[in-house]
GUVOKOL-431031 format. One record per residue (C-alpha): x, y, z. Coordinates in steps of 0.05 Angstrom, whole numbers, padded with zeros to 5 digits, always signed. Example, Ala and Ser with C-alpha at 12.3 -4.5 7.8 and 13.67 -1.06 7.14 Angstrom:
<vomars>
+00246-00090+00156/+00273-00021+00143/
</vomars>
This chain:
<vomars>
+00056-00506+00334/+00060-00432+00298/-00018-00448+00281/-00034-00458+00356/+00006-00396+00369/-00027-00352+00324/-00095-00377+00352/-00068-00361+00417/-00044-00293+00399/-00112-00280+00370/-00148-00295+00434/-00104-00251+00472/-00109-00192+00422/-00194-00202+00419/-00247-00202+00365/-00237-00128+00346/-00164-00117+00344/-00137-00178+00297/-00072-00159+00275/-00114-00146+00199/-00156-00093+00234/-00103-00061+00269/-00103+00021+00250/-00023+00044+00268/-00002+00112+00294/+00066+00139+00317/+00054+00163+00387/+00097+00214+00411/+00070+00224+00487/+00059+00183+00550/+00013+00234+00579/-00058+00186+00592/-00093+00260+00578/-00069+00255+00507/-00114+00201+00490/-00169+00244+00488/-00148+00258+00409/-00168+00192+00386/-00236+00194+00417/-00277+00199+00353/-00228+00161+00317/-00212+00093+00284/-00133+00087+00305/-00135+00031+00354/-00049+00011+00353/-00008+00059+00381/+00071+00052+00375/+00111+00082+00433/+00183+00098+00432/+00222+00072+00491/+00232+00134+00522/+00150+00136+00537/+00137+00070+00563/+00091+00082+00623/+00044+00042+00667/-00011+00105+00671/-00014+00114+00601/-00008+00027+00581/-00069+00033+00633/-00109+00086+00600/-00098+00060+00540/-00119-00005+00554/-00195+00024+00575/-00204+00051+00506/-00184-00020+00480/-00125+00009+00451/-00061-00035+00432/-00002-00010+00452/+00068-00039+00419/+00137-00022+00445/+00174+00013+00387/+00245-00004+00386/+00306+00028+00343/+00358-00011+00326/+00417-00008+00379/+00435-00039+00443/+00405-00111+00444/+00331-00114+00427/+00307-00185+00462/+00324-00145+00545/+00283-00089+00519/+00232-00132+00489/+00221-00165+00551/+00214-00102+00598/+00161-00074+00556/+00126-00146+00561/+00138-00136+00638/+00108-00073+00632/+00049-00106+00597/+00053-00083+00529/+00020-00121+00475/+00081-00135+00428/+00142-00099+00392/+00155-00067+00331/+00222-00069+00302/+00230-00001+00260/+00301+00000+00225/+00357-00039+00194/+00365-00097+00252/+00412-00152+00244/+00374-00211+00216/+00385-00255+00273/+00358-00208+00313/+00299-00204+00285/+00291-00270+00290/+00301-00286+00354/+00256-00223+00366/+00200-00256+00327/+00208-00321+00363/+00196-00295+00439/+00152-00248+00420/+00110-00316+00388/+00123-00361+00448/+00094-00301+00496/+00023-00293+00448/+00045-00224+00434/+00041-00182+00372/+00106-00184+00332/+00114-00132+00273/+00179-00117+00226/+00182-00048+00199/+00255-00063+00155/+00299-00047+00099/+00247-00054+00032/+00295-00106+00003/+00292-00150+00060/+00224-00156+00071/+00194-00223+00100/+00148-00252+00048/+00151-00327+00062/+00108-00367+00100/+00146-00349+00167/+00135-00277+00166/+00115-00250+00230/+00035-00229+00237/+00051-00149+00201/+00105-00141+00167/+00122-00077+00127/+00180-00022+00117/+00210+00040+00146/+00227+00061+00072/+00161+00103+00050/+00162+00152-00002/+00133+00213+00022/+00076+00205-00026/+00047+00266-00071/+00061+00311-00130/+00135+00330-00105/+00163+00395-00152/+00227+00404-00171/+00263+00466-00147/+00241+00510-00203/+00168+00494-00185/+00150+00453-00242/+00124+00381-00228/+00177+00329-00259/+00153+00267-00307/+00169+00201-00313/+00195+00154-00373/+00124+00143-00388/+00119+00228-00399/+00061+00235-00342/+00067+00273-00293/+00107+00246-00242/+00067+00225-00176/+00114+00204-00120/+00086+00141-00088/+00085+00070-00050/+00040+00032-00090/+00072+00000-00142/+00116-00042-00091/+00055-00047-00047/+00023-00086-00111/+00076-00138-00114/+00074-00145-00036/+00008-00154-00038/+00014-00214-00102/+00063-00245-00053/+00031-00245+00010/-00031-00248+00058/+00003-00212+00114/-00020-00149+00142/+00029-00095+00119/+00052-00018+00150/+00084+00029+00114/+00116+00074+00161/+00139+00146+00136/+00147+00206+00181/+00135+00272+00150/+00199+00310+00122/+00239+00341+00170/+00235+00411+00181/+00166+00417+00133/+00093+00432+00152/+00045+00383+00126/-00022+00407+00102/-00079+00367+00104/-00078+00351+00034/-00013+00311+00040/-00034+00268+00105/-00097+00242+00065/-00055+00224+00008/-00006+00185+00056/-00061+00150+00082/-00092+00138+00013/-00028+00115-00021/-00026+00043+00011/-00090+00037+00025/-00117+00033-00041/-00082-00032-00044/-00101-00058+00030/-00046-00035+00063/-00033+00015+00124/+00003+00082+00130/+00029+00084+00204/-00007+00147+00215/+00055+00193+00245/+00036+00273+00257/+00084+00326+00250/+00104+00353+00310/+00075+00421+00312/+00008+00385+00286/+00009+00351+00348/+00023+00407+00392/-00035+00440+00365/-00077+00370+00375/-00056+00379+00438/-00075+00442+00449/-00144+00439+00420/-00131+00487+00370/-00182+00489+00323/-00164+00481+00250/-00112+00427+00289/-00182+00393+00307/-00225+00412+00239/-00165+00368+00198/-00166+00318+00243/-00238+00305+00226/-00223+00298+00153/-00163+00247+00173/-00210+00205+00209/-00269+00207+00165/-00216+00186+00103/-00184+00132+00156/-00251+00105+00173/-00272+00108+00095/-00215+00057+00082/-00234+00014+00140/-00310+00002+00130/-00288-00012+00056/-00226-00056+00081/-00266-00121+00057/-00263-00105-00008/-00195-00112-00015/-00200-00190-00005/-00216-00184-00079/-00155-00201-00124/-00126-00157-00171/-00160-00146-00241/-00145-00133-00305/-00119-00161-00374/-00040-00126-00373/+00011-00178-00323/+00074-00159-00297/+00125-00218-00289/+00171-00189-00238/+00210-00206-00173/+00248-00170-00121/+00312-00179-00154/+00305-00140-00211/+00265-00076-00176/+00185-00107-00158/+00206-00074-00089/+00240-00002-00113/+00184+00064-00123/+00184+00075-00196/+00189+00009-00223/+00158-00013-00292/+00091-00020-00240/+00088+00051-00232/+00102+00070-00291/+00046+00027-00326/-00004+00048-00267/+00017+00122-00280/-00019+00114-00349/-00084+00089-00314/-00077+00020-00342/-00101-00031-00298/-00037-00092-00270/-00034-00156-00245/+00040-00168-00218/+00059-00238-00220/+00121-00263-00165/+00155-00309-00201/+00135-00369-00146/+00069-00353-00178/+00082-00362-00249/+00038-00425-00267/-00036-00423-00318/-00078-00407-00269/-00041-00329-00256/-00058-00308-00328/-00135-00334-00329/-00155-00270-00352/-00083-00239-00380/-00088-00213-00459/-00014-00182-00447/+00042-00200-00408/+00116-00167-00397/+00171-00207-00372/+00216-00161-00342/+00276-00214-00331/+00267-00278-00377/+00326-00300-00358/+00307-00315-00287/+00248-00366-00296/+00258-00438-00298/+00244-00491-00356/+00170-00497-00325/+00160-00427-00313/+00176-00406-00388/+00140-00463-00414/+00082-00427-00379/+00084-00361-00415/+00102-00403-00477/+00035-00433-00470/-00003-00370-00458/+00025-00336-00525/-00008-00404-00564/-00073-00396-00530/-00072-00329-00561/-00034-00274-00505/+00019-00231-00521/+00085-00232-00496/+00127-00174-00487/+00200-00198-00461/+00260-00163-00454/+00307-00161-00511/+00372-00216-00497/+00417-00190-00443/+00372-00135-00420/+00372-00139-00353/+00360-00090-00282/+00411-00078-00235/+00404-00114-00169/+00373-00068-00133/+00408-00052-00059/+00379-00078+00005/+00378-00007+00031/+00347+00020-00038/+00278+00055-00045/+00275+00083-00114/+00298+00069-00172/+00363+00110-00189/+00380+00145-00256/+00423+00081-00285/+00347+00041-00270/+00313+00093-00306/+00349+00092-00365/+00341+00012-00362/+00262+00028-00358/+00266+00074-00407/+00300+00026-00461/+00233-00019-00451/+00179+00030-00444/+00166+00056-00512/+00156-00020-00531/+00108-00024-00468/+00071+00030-00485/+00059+00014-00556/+00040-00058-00535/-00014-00031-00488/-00030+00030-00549/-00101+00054-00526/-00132-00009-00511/-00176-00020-00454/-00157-00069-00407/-00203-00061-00359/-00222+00010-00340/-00197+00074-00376/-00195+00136-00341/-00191+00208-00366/-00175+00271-00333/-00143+00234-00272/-00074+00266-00286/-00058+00279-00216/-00091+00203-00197/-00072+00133-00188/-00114+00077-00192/-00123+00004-00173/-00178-00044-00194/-00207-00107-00170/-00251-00164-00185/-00258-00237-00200/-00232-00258-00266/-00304-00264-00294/-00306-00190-00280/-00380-00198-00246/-00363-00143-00194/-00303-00092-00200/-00280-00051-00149/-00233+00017-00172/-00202+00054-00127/-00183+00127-00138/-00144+00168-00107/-00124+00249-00124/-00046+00266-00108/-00061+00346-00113/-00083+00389-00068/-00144+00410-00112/-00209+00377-00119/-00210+00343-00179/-00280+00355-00228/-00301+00315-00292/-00272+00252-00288/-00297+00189-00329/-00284+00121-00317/-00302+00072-00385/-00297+00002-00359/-00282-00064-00402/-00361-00104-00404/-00428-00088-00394/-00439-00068-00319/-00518-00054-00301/-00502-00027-00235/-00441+00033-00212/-00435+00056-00151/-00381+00113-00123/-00368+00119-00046/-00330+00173-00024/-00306+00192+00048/-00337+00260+00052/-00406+00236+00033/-00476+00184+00022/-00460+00137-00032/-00487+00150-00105/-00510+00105-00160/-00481+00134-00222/-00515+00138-00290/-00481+00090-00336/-00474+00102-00416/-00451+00047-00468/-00380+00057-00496/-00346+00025-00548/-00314-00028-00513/-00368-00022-00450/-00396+00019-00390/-00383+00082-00376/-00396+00133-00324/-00379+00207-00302/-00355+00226-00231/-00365+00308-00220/-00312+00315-00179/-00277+00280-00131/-00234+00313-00076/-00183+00258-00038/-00205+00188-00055/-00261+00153-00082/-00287+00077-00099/-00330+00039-00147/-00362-00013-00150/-00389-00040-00219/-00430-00093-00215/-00465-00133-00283/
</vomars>
């Protein structure tokens, strides 16, 4: 029955606007005129607070093949105003904010029956990654994501003695090793701040680089000036949608799993969800990861593992250890935490780790870091202090994909990627301009190429 539903809902929604290719924004009017912003661009969901529900904008929307979702708050009852926005002919619901589990449910369950678009925007430690998930799921708990000084001015660092880069991607990792559903990250700009252009990109950067969406929400004098037709207002814009659209005609790519020699055994109750997790902290160092749920822990998840950590040994069953047991005889290492080392359970409501977690981390991480030493474990980057990373391929390592991505507000010159094999073929693709094969060099332990500079995101593609 859900299978028939989801074909249903499918039909309904069309070819082009599959709840995968669905590109989010926060819309903040009910005026059909402003529409006229997203003409040259690749948003095609818009969410619209309760308070803007209209039948001239639904029907202006509707002719640019826009979907439109009712965006609800917890607070009075949610299925009455689910079903006037279906009366109103909206295409579904999102349900931003802490709701009541049964709720949700029931939420999810007439929003199935009617062929409409459900989507769960929740607490991070309750999100739904089991096989009846609605069609998106995601969070309302997004770190603002960027190079975020303290108030002295000086940019803070983390256990791992990098510069600390404030971001969504570690968590989005283990989402992503636990589930095939689409996923939004919704995270309004700070209150009472003016975003520059530099910090929209790297919102919209941050989850995508692994396959998820930012639901794009503009500040509100940014919109005013959209509005208005102001032109810088318009000039930015441009560069939002050409990095949105990068993402998007790339978006196949990430059907690739994730690659690389270092595994992460990990679940959500001992921090996979929380932003600066041992994730982050072994990504800060440009060291490619494989997170491993623990309902994935069997052979076939460390095919091409050399190292694993086990962040919480005592959690796995007979089988499960037996499984890493086996791995360290066929020649992997192991690196487990020491006998009644264990995280706090992180809170429902929780987004980062706190200082108590950190200190936890910190206990481990020297004997992380000196298990990973200099080794490459499947790209090495230098001069990417202000970058994250995230690579894919197939375990044979035939075609890798890396994604970069530049947290500063600067350009970011001279940067050289040395990947693990022999790779005949490198291509980078950036948003601003024509692809370019890159001239590759041999390395000790491979293939390596130079990027001149690189100003908000970039990808390549090595291919043997």
């Amino acid at each position: 029955m859900r299978l028939l539903m989801l074909l249903v809902l499918a039909t309904v929604l069309g070819a082009a606007t599959q709840p995968s290719d669905l590109v989010p924004a926060r819309w903040p009017s009910d005026d059909p005129a402003s529409l006229a912003i997203l003409n040259e661009s690749p948003i095609n969901c818009l969410l619209i607070p309760e308070a803007n529900w209209s039948n001239a904008f639904l029907a202006a929307a509707h002719a640019k093949n826009i979907t439109v979702l009712a965006l609800l708050a917890p607070g009075s009852p949610a299925l009455p105003r689910v079903k006037r926005a279906l009366d109103l002919g909206l295409d579904g619901a999102v349900l931003e904010g802490d709701f009541p589990e049964a709720e949700a449910k029931a939420v999810r369950s007439s929003l199935t029956a009617s062929a409409k678009l459900s989507v769960e925007l929740g607490l991070r430690g309750r999100i739904p990654l089991g096989a009846n998930a609605p069609s998106i799921i995601g969070t309302f708990q997004g770190v603002w994501a960027g190079i975020n000084p303290h108030e002295d001015g000086a940019a803070h660092a983390a256990p791992s003695g990098a510069p600390w880069i404030d971001t969504n991607a570690g968590f989005l990792r283990f989402v992503r090793a636990s589930t095939d559903r689409a996923f939004w990250l919704s995270a309004v700009p700070p209150r009472d701040s003016v975003v520059n252009l530099s910090r929209y990109l790297q919102m919209i950067s941050d989850p995508a680089m692994v396959g998820a969406r930012w639901v794009i929400s503009f500040e509100p004098g940014f919109f005013a000036k959209l509005l208005a037709g102001e032109g810088k207002a318009q000039k930015d814009l441009k560069r939002i949608n050409q990095v949105l659209t990068f993402f998007e005609q790339n978006r196949k790519l990430q059907s690739l799993p994730a690659f690389g020699q270092l595994a992460v055994v990990e679940d959500t109750q001992n921090g996979a969800l929380l932003s600066g997790s041992v994730l982050d902290m072994i990504t800060v160092k440009h060291t490619p990861v494989r997170p491993v749920p623990f309902k994935s822990v069997d052979a076939k998840a460390f095919d091409q593992a050399k190292m694993a950590v086990n962040v919480d040994p005592q959690s796995l069953d007979p089988k499960q250890q037996q499984v890493l047991k086996d791995f360290t005889r066929s020649g992997g290492t192991v690196l487990t935490a020491p006998p009644g080392w264990r995280m706090p359970v992180p809170r429902p409501d929780q987004i980062v780790t706190d200082a108590e977690e950190v200190k936890k981390l910190d206990q481990i991480w020297k004997e992380v870091n000196a298990m990973m030493g200099r080794r490459n474990l499947g790209v090495r980057l230098f001069n990417v202090s202000s970058m994250l990373s995230n690579m894919l391929g197939p375990a044979d390592g035939s075609r890798v994909v890396v994604y970069l991505v530049n947290y500063s507000d600067f350009p970011v010159d001279s940067v050289a990627a040395h990947l693990l094999g022999k790779y005949s073929r490198i291509t980078i693709h950036w948003p601003e301009r024509a692809p370019k094969t890159l001239a590759p060099y041999e390395t000790e332990d491979g293939t390596g190429v130079d990027i001149d500079i690189l100003e908000s995101t970039a990808i390549l593609i090595a291919e043997k």
